[in-house]
VOVO-676073 format. One record per residue (C-alpha): residue number from 1; residue in three letters; x, y, z. Coordinates in nm, 3 decimals, padded with zeros to 5 digits. Layout:
// residues N
{NUM; Ala; {X; Y; Z}}
...
***
This chain:
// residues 471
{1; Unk; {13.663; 08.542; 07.924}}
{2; Unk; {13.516; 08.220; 07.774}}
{3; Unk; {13.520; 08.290; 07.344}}
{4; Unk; {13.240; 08.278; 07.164}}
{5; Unk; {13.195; 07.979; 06.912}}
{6; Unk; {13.048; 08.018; 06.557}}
{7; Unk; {13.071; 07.825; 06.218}}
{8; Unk; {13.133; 08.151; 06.039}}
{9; Unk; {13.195; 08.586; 06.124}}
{10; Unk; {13.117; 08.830; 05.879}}
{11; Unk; {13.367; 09.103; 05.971}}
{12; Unk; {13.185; 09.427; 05.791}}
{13; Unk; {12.843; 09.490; 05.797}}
{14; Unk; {12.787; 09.616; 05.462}}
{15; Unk; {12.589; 09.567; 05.149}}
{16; Unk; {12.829; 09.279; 05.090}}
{17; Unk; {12.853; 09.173; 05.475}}
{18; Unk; {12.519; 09.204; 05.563}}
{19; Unk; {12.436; 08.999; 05.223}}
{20; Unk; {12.695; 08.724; 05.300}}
{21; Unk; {12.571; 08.668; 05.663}}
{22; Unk; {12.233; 08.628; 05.585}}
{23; Unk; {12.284; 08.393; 05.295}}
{24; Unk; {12.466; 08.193; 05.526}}
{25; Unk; {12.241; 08.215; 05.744}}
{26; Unk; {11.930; 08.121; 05.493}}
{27; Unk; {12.147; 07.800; 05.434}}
{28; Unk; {12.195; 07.663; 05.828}}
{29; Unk; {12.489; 07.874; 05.940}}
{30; Unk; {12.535; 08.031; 06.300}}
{31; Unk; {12.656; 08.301; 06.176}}
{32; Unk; {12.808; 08.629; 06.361}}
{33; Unk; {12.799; 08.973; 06.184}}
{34; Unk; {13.100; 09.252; 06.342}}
{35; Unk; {13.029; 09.558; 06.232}}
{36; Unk; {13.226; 09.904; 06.378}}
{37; Unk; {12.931; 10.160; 06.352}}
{38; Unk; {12.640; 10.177; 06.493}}
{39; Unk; {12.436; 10.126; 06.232}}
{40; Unk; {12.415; 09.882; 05.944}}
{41; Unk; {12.485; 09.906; 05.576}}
{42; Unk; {12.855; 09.997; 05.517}}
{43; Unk; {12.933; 10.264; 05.374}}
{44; Unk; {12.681; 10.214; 05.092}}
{45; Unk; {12.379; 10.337; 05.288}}
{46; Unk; {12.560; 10.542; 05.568}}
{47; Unk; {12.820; 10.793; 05.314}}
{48; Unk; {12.766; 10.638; 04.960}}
{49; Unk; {12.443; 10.544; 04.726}}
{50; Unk; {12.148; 10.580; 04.912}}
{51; Unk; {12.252; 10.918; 05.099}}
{52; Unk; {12.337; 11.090; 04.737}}
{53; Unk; {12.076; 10.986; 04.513}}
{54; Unk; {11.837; 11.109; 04.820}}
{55; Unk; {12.042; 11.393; 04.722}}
{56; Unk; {12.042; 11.417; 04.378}}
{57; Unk; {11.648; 11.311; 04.357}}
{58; Unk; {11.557; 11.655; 04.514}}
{59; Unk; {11.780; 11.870; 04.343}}
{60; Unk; {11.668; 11.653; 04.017}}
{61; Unk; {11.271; 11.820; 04.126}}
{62; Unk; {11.500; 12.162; 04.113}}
{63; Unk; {11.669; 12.139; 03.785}}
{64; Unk; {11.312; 11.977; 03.637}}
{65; Unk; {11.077; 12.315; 03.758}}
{66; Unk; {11.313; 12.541; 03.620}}
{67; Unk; {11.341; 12.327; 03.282}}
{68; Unk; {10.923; 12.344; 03.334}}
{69; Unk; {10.916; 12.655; 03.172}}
{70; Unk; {11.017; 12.589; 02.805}}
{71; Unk; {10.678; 12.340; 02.822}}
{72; Unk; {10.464; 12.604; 02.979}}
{73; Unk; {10.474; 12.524; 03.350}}
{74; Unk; {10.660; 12.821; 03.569}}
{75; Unk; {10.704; 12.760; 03.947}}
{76; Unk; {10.861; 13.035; 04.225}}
{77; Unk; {11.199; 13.015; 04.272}}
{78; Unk; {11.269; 12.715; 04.520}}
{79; Unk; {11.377; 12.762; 04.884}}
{80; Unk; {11.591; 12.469; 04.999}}
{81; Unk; {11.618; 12.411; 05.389}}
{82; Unk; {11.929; 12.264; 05.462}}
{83; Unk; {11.817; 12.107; 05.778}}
{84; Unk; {11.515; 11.986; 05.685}}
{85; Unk; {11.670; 11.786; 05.360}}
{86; Unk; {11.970; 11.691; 05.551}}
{87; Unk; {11.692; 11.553; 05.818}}
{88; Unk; {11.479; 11.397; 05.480}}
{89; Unk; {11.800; 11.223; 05.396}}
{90; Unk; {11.866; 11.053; 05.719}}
{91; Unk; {11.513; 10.939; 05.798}}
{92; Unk; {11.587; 10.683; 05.510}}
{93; Unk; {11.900; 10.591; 05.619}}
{94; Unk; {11.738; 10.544; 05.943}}
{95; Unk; {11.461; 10.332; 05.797}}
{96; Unk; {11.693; 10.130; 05.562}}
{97; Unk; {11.892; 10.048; 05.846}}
{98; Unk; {11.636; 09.903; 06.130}}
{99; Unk; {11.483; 09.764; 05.801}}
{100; Unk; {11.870; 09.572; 05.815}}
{101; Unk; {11.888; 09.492; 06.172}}
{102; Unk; {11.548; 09.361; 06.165}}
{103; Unk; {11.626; 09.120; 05.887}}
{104; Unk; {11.902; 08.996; 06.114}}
{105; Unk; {11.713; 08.953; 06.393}}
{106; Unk; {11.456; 08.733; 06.200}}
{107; Unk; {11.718; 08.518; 06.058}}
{108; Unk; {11.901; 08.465; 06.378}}
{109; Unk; {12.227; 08.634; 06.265}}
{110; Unk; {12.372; 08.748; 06.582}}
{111; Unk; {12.523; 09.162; 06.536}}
{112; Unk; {12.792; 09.255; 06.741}}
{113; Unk; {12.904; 09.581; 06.700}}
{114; Unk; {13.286; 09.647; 06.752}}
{115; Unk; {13.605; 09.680; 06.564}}
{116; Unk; {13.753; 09.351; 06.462}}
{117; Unk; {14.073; 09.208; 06.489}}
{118; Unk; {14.253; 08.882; 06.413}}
{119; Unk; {14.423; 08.748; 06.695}}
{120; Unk; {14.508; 08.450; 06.441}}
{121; Unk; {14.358; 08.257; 06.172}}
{122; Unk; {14.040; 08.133; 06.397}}
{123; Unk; {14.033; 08.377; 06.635}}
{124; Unk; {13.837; 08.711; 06.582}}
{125; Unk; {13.891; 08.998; 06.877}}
{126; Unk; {13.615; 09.219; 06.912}}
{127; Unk; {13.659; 09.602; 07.063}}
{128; Unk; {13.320; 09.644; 07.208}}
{129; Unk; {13.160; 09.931; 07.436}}
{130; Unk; {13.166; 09.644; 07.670}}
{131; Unk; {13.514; 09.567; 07.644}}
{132; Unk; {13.713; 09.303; 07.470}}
{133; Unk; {13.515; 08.997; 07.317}}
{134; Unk; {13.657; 08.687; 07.165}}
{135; Unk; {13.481; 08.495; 06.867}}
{136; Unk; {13.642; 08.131; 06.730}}
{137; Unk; {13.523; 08.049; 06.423}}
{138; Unk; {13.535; 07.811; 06.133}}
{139; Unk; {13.557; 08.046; 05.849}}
{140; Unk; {13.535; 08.397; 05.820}}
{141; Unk; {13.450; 08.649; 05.534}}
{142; Unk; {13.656; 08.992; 05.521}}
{143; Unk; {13.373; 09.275; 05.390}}
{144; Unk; {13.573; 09.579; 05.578}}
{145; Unk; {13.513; 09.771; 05.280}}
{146; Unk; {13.669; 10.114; 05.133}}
{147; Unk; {13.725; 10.506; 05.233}}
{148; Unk; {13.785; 10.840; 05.067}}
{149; Unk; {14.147; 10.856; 04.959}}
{150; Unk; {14.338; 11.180; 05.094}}
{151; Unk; {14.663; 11.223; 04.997}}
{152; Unk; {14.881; 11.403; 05.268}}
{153; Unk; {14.975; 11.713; 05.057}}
{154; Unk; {14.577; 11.787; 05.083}}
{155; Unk; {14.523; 11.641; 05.503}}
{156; Unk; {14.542; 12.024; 05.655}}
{157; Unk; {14.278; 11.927; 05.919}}
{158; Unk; {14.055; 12.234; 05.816}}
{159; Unk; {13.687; 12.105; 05.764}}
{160; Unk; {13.661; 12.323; 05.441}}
{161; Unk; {13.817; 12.033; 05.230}}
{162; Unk; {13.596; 11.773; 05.263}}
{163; Unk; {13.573; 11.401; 05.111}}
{164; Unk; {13.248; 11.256; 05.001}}
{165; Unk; {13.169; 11.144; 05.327}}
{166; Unk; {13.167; 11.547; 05.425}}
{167; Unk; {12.989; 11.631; 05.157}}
{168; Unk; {12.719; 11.468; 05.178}}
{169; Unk; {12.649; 11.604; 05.494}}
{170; Unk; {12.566; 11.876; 05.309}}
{171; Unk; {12.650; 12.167; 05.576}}
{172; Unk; {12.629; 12.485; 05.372}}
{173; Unk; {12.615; 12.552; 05.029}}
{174; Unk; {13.005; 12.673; 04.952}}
{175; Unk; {12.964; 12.949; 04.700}}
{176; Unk; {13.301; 12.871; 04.518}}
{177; Unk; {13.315; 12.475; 04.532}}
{178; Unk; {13.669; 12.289; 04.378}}
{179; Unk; {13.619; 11.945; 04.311}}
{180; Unk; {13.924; 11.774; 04.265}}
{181; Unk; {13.840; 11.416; 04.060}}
{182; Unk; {13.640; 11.415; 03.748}}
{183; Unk; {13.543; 11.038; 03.874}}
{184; Unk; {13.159; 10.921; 03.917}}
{185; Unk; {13.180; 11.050; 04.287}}
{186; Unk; {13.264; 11.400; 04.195}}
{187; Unk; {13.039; 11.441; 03.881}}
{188; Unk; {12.783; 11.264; 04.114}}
{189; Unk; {12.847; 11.559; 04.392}}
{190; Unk; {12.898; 11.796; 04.179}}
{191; Unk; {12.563; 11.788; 04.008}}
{192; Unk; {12.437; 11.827; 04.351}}
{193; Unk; {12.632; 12.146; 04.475}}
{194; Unk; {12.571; 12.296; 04.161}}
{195; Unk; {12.159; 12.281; 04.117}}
{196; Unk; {12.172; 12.377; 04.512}}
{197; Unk; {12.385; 12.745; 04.413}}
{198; Unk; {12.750; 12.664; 04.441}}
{199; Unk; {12.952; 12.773; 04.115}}
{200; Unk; {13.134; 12.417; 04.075}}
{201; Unk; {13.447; 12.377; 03.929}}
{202; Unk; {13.598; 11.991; 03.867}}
{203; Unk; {13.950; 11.967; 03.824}}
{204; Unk; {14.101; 11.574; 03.645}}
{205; Unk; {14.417; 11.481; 03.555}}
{206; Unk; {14.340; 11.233; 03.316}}
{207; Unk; {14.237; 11.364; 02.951}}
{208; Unk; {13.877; 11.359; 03.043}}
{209; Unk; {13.610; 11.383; 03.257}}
{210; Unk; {13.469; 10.999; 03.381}}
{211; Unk; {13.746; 10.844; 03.195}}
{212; Unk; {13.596; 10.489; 03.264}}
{213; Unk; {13.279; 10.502; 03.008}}
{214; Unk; {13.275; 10.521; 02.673}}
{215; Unk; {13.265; 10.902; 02.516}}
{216; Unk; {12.979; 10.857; 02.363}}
{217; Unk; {12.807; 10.794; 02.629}}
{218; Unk; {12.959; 11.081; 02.839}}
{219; Unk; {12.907; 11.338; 02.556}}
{220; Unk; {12.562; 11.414; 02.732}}
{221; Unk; {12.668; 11.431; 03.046}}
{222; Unk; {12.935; 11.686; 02.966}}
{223; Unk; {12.725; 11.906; 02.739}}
{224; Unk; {12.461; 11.914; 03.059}}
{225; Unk; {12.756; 11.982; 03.327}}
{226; Unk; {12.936; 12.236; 03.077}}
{227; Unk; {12.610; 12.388; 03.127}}
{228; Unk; {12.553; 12.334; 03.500}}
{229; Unk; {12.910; 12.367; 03.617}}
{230; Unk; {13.134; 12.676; 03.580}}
{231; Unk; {13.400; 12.516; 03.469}}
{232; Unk; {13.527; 12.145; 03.384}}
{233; Unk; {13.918; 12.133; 03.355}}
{234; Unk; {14.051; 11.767; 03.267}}
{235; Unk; {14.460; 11.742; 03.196}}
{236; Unk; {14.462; 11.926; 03.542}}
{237; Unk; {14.681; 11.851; 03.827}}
{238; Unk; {14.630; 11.992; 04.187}}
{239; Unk; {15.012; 12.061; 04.348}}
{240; Unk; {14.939; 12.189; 04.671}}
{241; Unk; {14.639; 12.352; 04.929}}
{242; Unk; {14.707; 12.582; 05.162}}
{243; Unk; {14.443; 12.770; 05.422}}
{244; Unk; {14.419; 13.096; 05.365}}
{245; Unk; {14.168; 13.263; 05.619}}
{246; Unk; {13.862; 13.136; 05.524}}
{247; Unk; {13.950; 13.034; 05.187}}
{248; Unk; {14.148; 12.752; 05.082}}
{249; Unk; {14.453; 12.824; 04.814}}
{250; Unk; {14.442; 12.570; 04.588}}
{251; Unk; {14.803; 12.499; 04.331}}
{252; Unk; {14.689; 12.377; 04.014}}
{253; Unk; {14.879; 12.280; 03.687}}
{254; Unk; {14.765; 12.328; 03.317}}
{255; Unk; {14.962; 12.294; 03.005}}
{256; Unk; {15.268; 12.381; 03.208}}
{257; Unk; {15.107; 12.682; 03.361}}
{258; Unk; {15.094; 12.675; 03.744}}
{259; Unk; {14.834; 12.901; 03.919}}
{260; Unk; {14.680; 12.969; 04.276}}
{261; Unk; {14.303; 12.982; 04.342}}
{262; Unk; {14.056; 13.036; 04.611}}
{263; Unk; {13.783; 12.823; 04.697}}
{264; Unk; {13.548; 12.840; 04.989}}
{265; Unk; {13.488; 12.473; 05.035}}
{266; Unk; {13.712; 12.170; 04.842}}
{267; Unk; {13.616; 11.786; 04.768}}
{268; Unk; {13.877; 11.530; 04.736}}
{269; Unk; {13.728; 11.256; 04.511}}
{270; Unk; {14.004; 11.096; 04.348}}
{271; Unk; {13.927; 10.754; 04.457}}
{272; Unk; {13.960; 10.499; 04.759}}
{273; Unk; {14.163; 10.279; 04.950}}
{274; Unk; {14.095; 09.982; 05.186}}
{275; Unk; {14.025; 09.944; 05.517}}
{276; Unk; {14.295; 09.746; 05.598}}
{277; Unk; {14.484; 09.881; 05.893}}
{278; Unk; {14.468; 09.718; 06.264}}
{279; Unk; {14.263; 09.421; 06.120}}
{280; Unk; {14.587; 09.183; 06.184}}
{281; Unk; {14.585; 09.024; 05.861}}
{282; Unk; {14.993; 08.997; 05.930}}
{283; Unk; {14.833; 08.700; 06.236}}
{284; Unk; {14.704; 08.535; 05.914}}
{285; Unk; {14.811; 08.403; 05.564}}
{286; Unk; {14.607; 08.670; 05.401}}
{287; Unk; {14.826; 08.848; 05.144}}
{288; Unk; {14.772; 09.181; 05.021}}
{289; Unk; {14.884; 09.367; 04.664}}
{290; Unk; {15.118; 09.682; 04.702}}
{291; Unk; {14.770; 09.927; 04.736}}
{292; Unk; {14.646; 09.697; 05.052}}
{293; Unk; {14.370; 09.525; 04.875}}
{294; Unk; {14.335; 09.193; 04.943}}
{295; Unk; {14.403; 08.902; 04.726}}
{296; Unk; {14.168; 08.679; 04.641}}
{297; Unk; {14.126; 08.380; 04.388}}
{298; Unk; {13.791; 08.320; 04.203}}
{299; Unk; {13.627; 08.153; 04.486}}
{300; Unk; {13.718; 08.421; 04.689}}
{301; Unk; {13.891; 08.255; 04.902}}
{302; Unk; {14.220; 08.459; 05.056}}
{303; Unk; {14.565; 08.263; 05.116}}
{304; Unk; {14.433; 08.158; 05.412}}
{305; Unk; {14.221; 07.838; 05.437}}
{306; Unk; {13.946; 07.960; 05.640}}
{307; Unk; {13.932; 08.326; 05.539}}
{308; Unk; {13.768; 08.514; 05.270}}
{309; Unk; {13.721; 08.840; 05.157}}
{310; Unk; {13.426; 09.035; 04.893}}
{311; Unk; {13.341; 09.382; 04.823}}
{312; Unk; {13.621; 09.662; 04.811}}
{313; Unk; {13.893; 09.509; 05.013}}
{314; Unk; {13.943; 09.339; 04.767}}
{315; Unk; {13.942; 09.621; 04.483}}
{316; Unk; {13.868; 09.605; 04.142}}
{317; Unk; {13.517; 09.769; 04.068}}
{318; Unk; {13.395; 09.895; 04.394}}
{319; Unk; {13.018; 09.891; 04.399}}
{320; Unk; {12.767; 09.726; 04.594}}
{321; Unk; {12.607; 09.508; 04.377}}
{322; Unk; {12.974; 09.351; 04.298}}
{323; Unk; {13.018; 09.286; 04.699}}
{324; Unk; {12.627; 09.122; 04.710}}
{325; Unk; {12.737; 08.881; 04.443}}
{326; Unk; {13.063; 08.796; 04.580}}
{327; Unk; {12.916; 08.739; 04.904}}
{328; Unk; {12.676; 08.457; 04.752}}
{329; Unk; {12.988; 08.313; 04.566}}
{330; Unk; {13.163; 08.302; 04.917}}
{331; Unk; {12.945; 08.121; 05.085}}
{332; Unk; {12.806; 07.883; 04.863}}
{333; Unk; {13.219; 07.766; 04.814}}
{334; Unk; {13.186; 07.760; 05.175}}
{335; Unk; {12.929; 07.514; 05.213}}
{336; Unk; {13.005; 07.294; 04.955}}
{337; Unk; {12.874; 07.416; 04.639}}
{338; Unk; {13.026; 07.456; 04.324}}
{339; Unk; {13.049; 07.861; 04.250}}
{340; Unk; {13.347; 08.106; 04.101}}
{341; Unk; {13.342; 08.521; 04.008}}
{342; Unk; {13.436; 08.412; 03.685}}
{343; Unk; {13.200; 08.527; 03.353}}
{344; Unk; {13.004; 08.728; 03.571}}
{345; Unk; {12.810; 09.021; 03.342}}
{346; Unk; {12.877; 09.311; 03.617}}
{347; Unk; {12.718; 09.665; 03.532}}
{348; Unk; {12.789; 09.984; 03.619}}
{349; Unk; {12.548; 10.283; 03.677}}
{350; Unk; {12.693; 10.673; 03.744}}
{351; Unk; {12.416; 10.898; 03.865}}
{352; Unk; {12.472; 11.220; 03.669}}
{353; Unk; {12.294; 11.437; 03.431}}
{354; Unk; {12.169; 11.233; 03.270}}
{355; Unk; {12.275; 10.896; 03.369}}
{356; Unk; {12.540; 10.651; 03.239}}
{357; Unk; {12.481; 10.289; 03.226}}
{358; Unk; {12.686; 10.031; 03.072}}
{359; Unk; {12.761; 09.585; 03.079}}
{360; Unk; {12.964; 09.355; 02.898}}
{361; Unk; {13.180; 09.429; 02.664}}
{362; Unk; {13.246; 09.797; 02.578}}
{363; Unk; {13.380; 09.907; 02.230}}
{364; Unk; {13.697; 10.008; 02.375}}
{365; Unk; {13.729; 09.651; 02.519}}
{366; Unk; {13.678; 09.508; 02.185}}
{367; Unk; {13.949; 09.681; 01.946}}
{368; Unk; {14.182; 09.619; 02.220}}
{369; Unk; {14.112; 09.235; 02.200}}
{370; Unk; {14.099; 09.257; 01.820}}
{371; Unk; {13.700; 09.130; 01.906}}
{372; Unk; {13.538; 09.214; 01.567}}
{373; Unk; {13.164; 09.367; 01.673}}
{374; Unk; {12.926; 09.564; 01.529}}
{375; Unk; {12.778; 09.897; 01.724}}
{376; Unk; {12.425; 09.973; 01.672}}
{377; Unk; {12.300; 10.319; 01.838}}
{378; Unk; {11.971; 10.457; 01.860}}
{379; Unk; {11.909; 10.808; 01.951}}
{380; Unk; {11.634; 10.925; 02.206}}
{381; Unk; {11.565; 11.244; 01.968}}
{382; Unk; {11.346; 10.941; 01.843}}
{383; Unk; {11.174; 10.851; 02.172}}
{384; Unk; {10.862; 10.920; 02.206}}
{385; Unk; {10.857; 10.899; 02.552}}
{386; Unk; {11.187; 11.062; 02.603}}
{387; Unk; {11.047; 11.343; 02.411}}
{388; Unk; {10.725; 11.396; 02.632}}
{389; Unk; {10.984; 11.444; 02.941}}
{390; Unk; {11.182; 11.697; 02.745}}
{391; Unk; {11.491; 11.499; 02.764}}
{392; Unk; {11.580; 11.325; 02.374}}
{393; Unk; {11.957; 11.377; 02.483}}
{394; Unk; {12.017; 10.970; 02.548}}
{395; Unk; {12.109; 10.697; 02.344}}
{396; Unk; {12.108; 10.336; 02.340}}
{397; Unk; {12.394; 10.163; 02.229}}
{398; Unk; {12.441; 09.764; 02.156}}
{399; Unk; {12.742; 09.574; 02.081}}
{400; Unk; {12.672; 09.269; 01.890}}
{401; Unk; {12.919; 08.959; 01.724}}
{402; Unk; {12.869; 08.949; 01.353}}
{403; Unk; {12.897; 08.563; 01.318}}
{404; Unk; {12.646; 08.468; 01.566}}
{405; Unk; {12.441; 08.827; 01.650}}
{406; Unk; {12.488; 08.772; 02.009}}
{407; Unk; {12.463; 09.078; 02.217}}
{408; Unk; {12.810; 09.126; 02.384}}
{409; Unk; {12.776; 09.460; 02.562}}
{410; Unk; {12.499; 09.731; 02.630}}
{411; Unk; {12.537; 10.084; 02.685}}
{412; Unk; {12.266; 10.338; 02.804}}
{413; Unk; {12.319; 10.729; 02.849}}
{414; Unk; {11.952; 10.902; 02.949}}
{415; Unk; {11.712; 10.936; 03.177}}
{416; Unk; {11.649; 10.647; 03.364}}
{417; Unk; {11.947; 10.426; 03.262}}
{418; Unk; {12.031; 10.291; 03.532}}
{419; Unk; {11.677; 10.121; 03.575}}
{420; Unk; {11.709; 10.003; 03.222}}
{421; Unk; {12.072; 09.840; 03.196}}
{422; Unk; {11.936; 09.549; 03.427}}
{423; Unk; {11.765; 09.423; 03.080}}
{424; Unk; {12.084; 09.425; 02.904}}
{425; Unk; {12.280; 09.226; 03.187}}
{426; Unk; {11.984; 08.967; 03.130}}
{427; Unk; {12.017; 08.970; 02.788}}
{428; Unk; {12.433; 08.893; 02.752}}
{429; Unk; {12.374; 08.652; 03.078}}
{430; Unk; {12.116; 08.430; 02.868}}
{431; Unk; {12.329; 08.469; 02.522}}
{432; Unk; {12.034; 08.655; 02.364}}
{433; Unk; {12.092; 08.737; 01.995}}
{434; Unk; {11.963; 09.060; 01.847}}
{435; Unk; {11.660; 08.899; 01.706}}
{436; Unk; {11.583; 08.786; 02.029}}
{437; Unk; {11.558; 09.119; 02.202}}
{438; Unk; {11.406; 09.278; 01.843}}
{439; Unk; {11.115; 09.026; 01.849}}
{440; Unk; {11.004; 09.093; 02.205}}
{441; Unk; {10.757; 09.344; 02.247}}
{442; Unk; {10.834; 09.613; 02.444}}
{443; Unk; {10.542; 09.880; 02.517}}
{444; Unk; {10.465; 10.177; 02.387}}
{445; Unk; {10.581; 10.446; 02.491}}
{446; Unk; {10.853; 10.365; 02.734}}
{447; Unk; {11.205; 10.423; 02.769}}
{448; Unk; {11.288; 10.041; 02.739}}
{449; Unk; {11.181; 10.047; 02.322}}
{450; Unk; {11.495; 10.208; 02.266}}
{451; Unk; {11.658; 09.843; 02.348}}
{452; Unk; {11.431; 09.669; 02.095}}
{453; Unk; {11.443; 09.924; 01.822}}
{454; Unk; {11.856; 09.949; 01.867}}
{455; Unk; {11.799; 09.532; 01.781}}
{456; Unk; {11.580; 09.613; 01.568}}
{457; Unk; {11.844; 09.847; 01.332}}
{458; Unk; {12.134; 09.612; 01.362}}
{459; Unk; {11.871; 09.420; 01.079}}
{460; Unk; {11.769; 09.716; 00.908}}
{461; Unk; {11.414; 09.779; 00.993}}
{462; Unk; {11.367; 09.987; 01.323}}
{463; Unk; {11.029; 10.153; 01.315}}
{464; Unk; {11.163; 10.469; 01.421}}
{465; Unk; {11.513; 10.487; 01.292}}
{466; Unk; {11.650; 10.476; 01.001}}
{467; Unk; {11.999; 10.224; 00.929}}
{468; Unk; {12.141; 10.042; 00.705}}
{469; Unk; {12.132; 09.632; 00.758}}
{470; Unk; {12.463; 09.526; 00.972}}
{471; Unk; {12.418; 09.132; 00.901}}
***
């Protein structure tokens, strides 16, 4: 069979494939996208972020008409249909993904769905319905992405423990649900089972529950999921499952104390691992670190010459917006321009009760670079607008450089803060000082004051908070 010539393959159709093809494509490439599934959008779309905040929306309009009451508002009790969300939730996956393929079409980015594999360092092999296909290329950007890690010990092949990608199928509601990871994933799932009826219990080994945000930041969320959940154990270890009937018998470890439990349903959420098998990296120079990830310098660029890789293949923080970046860093090196991951203000959003938002530099960070900063917070019990939503349980947090009142890092916990982070990122990417975000005007009332008046008390005179002057 003749190959099939192109200037550059995306292997991985994802939020960072799909981003890096048609990028390339926007700038002259022929470009081929491989994808596996089929459907666009990675992971992301299909078994990630759009499919569980579909999710957590409509068990948000739950948890908000029984909270209706303390303002004088009282609904029925709510009657979920499984199938009928579970249908709700694909229809936008559905949607989001033609929306894909159509924007591929229009650009002339040819999709060939298959699983890839490199014959050698130009040579892409293609497993399609068809049969074999064969694709020489120039270059070539890795975007093969991540999946739900499942250690062996857990692996019994009984559908009753599930990783995210089960559970968001969402096929019953379990009435006693383990979640084993107190990670963004499980807190993220957790939320959902719990509003829908299932008595949740999250189980983390580390000393507490999302370990990677600051605690101030968490405190809300755990007050809401102490609530919520039936139980949150961190310093926990799972030894061992078992099936037992229709039960699972779950080992855990406490302070030394081993015990056995029975759950109906159990989610594995303790992270993920690349796809890196059967792509024959070993035909190429790509190296790989002990985990599998792929190695990567800060144009992205592999070990290889004419191969790249972006998104979670090549690990640190796995989230789409990290992938869509490195995709535009990838191929702008590869035609020519000047472009490097390298000062890159990168932030992260976890979709709980209420949500966590944070960029730049965290306080943590700081004392363990000796960075001297001051923290300004300001509490939503002063929010207006948080108040008229019944939720003043936020705050806004901003760490600022004495010397020169730049704004180094934001943190958000409320309502909303994932929308509002975006400001901060804008803020440390243009070196904005704390006068600068305290003298524009945000309106009234709106969430997004709390970033001014936080600026605003870091000199003394927030309208709505009282502080002593920091400068």
């Amino acid at each position: 069979m003749e190959p099939i010539k192109t200037e550059l393959v995306v292997v991985g159709g994802g939020p960072g494939g799909y981003a890096a093809a048609f990028y390339a494509a926007d700038k002259g490439k022929k470009v081929i996208l491989v994808e596996q599934e089929p459907r666009l959008g990675g992971v992301c779309l299909n078994r990630g972020c759009i499919p569980s905040k579909a999710l957590l929306h409509a068990t948000d309009l739950i948890r908000e008409a029984h909270d209706a009451s303390s303002q004088g508002v009282t609904f029925a009790t709510p009657h979920v249909d499984l199938d009928k969300l579970r249908a709700w939730k694909n229809s936008i996956l559905e949607k989001l993904g033609q929306g894909i393929r159509s924007l591929a079409q229009r650009r002339n980015v040819e999709v060939m769905h298959g699983r890839g594999h490199f014959e050698d360092a130009r040579t892409l092999r293609v497993e399609t319905a068809e049969g074999q296909k064969f694709i020489v290329f120039e270059q070539a950007i890795i975007a093969v992405g991540s999946k739900p890690a499942m250690p062996k010990a857990f692996d019994l092949g009984n559908p009753r423990i599930m990783t995210s990608d089960d559970a968001l199928e969402l096929q019953d509601i379990p009435e006693d649900f383990l979640i084993v990871g107190g990670g963004y994933i499980g807190m993220e799932l957790g939320t959902v089972y719990a509003t829908l009826g299932s008595k949740v219990v999250v189980v983390e080994a580390a000393d507490s529950i999302l370990s990677g945000a600051e605690p101030d930041l968490v405190a809300p969320v755990l007050r809401n999921a102490e609530r919520q959940f039936k139980e949150l154990r961190p310093k926990t270890k799972v030894l061992g499952m078992a099936t037992k009937g229709k039960k699972i018998q779950v080992t855990v470890e406490s302070q030394g104390q081993q015990k056995e439990e029975l759950y109906d349903r159990v989610l594995v959420a303790i992270g993920r691992v690349p796809n890196a098998e059967d792509l024959g990296l070993e035909n190429t120079q790509v190296q790989q670190d002990a985990k599998g990830f792929i190695m990567i310098n800060h144009q992205q660029q592999t070990a290889d010459p004419a191969l790249y890789a972006i998104g979670d293949i090549v690990g640190g923080m796995m989230l789409a917006h990290k992938a869509a970046k490195e995709a535009r860093i990838a191929v702008e090196v590869i035609t020519g321009e000047a472009s490097a991951f390298e000062d890159v203000v990168m932030p992260a959003v976890v979709f709980t009760n209420p949500e966590v938002a944070w960029c730049g530099l965290t306080e943590a960070e700081a004392k363990a670079k000796g960075i001297e900063v001051h923290v300004v917070k300001f509490p939503w019990s002063a929010s207006g607008r948080a108040l008229t939503f019944h939720r003043p349980d936020g705050i806004t947090k901003l760490i600022i450089e004495p010397e020169t009142e730049r704004i180094l890092g934001v943190g958000i916990s409320g309502r909303g803060a994932g929308e509002l982070i975006s400001e901060g990122v804008f803020a440390i990417e243009m070196g904005a000082t704390a006068k600068d975000l305290a003298e524009s005007v945000h309106p009234h009332p709106t969430l997004s004051e709390t970033l001014m008046e936080c600026a605003e008390m870091f000199y003394g005179y927030s309208t709505h908070a009282y502080t002593k002057k920091y400068y």
